[in-house]
N, C-alpha and C positions, 0 to 999 in steps of 0.2 A: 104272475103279477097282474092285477085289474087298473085301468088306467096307464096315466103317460109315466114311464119307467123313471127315477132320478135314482142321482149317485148313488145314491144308498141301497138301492136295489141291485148296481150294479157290483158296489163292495160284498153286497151279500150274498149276490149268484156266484160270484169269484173268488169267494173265500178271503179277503184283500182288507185292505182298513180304505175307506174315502178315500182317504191322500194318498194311496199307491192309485186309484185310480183316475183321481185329480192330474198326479204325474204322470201318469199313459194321454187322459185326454188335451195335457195343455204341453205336449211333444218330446217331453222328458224320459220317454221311453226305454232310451241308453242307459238308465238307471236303475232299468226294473230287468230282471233275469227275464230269461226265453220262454217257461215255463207260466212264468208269472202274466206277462204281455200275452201269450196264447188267450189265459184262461180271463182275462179281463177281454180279447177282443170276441172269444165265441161269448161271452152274457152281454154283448152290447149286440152281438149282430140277432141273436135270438130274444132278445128284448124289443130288438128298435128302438135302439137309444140312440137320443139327437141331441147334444150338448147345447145350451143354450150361449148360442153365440154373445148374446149381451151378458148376462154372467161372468162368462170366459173373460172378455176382453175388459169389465171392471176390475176382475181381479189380477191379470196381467198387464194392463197398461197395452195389451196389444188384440187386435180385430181379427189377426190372422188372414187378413185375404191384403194380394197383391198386384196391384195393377199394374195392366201389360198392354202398352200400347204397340201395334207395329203401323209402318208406315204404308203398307197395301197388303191386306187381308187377304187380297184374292191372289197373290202370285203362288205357286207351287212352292216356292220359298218359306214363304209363312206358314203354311200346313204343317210341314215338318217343325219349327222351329216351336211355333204351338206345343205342340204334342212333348217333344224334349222338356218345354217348363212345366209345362202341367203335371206331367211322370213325375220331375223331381219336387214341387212345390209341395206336389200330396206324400211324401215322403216324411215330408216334416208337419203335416194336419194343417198347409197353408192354400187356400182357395185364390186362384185367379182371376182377376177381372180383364177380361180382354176385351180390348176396345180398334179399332180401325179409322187412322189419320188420314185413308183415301191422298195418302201423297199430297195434303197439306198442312203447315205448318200452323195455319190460321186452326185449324180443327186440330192438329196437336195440342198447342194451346187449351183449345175448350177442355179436351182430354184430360188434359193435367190438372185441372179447374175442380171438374168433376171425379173426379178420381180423390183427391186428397181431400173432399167434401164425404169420400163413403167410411172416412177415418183409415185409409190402407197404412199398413207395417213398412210398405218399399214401393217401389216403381221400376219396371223393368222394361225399357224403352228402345225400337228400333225406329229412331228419329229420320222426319224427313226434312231435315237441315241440319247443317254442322255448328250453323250459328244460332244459339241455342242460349241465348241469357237467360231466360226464365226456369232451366233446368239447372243450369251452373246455381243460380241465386239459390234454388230448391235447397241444392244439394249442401250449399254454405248453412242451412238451418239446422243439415242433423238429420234428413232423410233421405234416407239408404236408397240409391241412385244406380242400378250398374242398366251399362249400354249392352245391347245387341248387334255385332255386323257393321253399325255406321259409328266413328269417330266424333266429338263436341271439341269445335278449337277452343284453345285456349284456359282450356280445364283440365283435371285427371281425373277419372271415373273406373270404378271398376268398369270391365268388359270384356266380351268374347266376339273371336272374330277369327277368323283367317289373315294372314298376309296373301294379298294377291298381284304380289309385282312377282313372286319367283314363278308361279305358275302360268302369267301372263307373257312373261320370257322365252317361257321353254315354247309356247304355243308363235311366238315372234320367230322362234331359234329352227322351229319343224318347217313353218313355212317357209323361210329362204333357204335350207336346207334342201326341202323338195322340190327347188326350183321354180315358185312362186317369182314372179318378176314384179308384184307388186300388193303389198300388204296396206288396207283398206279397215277403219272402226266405224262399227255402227251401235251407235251407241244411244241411250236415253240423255235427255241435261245431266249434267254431270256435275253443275256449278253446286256447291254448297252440302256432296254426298260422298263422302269419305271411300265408301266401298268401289263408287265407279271412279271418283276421279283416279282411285290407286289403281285403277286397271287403265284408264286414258293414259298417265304418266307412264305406268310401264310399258306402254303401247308404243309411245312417243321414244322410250330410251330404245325397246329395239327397232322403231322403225331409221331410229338413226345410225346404233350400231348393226343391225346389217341392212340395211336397203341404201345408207348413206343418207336417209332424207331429213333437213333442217327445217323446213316449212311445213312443220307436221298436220298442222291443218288443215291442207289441201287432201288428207287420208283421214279425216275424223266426217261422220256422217252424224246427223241428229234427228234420230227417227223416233216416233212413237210405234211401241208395238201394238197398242191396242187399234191404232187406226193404219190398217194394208197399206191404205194410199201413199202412205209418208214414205215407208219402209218401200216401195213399188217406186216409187220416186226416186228418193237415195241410190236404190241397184240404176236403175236408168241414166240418173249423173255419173255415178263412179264410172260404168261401161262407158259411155262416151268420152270420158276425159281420159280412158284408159288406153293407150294406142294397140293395135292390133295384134302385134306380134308379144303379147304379152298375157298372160295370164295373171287373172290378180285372184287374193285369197280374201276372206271376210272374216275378219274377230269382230263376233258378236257380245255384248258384254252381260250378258245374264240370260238366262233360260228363254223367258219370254222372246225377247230380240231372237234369239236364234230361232226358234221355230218360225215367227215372223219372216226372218230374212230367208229360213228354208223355205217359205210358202213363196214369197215374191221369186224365189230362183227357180221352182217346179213354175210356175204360172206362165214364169219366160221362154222355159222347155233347157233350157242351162240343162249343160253334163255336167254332173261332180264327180272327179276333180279336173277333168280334161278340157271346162272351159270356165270352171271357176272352184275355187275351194273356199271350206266353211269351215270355222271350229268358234268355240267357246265353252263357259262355264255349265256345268250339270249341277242343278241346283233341287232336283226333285227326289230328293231322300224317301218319299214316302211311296216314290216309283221304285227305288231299293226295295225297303221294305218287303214289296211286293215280289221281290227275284224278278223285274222286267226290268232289263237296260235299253230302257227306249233309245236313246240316240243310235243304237245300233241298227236299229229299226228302219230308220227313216235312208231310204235310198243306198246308197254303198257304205251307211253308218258315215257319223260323225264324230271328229275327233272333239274331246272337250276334256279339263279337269274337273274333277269331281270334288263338290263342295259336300261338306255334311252339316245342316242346319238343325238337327236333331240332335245333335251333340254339344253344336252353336248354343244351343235352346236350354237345354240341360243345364250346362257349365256356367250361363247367366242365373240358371238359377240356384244353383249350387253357390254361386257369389253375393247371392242375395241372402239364403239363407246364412250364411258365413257372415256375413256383413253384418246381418241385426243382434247375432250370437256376440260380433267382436265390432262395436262401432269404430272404434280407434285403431283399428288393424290397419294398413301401408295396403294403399290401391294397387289391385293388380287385375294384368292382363294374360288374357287365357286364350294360346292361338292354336286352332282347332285345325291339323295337317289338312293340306288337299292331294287330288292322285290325279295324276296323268293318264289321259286311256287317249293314244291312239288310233286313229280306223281310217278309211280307205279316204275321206274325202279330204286330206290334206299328205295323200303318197300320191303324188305326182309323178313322180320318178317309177312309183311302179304300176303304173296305169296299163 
């Protein structure tokens, strides 16, 4: 072929009419046999052939690319989560636009602004607020809306997520179990974030079924991981209000905080667990990936449940894809198990 290759070239290296290769490139593939999809994808790749995305999307009424906002780009959370949609979005010949709300709503906002300005098919959002009209309103016009991880009050959205109150329990349930005399959250704001407040709540149920405590507040800490100081602070309060003869433990409530609050307890010279214990959420699927279980890593290991944001990632967009195939299909939620692991800096009992 001389020049830039079109359809026609590629029905003709493929033995195919147009319109079987029209239906390969506009994701109709489940249409066309094994054989047939083979010999149309090796004369596109030996061609270099580029479909013309303006083309494409006059003739389908769709752009094929989907904008994906998360709420902080930079946490170990979102890499994986990334990775999960984009795997399945290219599945079906759909391009993502990923974009980063820096954990504000005012730059979400802009986000969704922008995004529905490049003509996208969906939006797939891991919101930094629950309160969220302008997404609700979105999604009352007819375009295809699923959540990530954090909950929107007062709407139904598709979304994947975990439940995080049964794994928050058992981590409640290990520490008074091992003789913890006093369970302690250090947590980011929580106000208006689905994912942390459902671990703050769960916090609060066992700190009152087993520690007995009603004034759950006096055990909720509000630290920024990104800045030591806060986090150096918080360990500093809680030790002093904590009386002596007592050991307290730390539910940290997502990856960042815990490494955080393990730095402030090496910096103090703290033994884990013999003058303080640590556990929480493992959120770094992409440390998986790799076969390193880093929390085991760090000092006598730390106990945490293990999140999978890869799969989080994935199954949103498996519901996006599903969603624009069946506009009128009945909202649903897809909850992504977690795992319990364990490790020496919440057995107290076997120190």
């Amino acid at each position: 072929m001389k020049g830039k290759a079109t359809i026609n070239d590629i029905a003709t290296a493929a033995g195919v009419s147009k319109t079987t290769v029209s239906r390969y490139i506009n994701g109709k593939q489940d249409l066309l046999s094994e054989k047939t999809r083979t010999r149309i994808e090796k004369a596109i790749q030996i061609a270099h052939y580029h479909p013309s995305a303006v083309a494409r999307s006059l003739k389908t009424q769709r752009s094929f690319l989907i904008g994906v906002i998360v709420a902080n780009i930079t946490t170990p959370f979102a890499t994986s989560l990334l990775n999960g949609i984009s795997n399945r979005l290219r599945k079906d010949n759909y391009t993502p636009i990923f974009t980063d709300a820096g954990d504000s709503p005012e730059r979400e906002h802009e986000l969704i602004e922008s995004l529905i300005g490049h003509q996208i098919d969906g939006l797939i959002v891991n919101t930094t607020t629950s309160k969220n009209d302008e997404l609700i309103s979105l999604s009352t016009t007819g375009m295809p809306i699923v959540l990530v991880d954090r909950l929107i009050d007062d709407h139904t959205f598709d979304i994947a997520l975990s439940s995080y109150r049964e794994p928050s329990l058992k981590l409640m349930h290990e520490i008074h179990h091992q003789g913890f005399g006093r369970a302690v959250l250090f947590t980011q704001p929580f106000e208006n974030n689905s994912a942390r407040t459902a671990r703050r709540d769960a916090f609060a149920e066992g700190d009152l079924s087993y520690f007995g405590i009603k004034d759950v507040a006096k055990d909720i800490y509000i630290v920024n991981p990104w800045e030591a100081s806060t986090v150096e602070m918080a360990l500093n309060a809680m030790l002093a209000s904590t009386p002596k003869n007592i050991i307290p433990a730390i539910y940290a409530t997502n990856t960042v905080t815990l490494i955080a609050t393990f730095n402030a307890i090496c910096k103090l010279k703290l033994k884990i667990p013999d003058q303080i214990g640590i556990c929480g959420p493992d959120d770094w699927g992409w440390a998986r990936s790799m076969d390193w279980d880093w929390a085991s890593t760090l000092d006598v290991g730390v106990t945490t449940f293990m999140t999978d944001p890869y799969t989080m990632g994935y199954e949103a967009a498996s519901l996006m894809i599903t969603r624009i195939k069946d506009p009128d299909r009945k909202k649903e939620t897809r909850i992504i198990p977690t795992k319990l692991v364990i490790r020496a800096s919440t057995k107290l009992k076997y120190r």
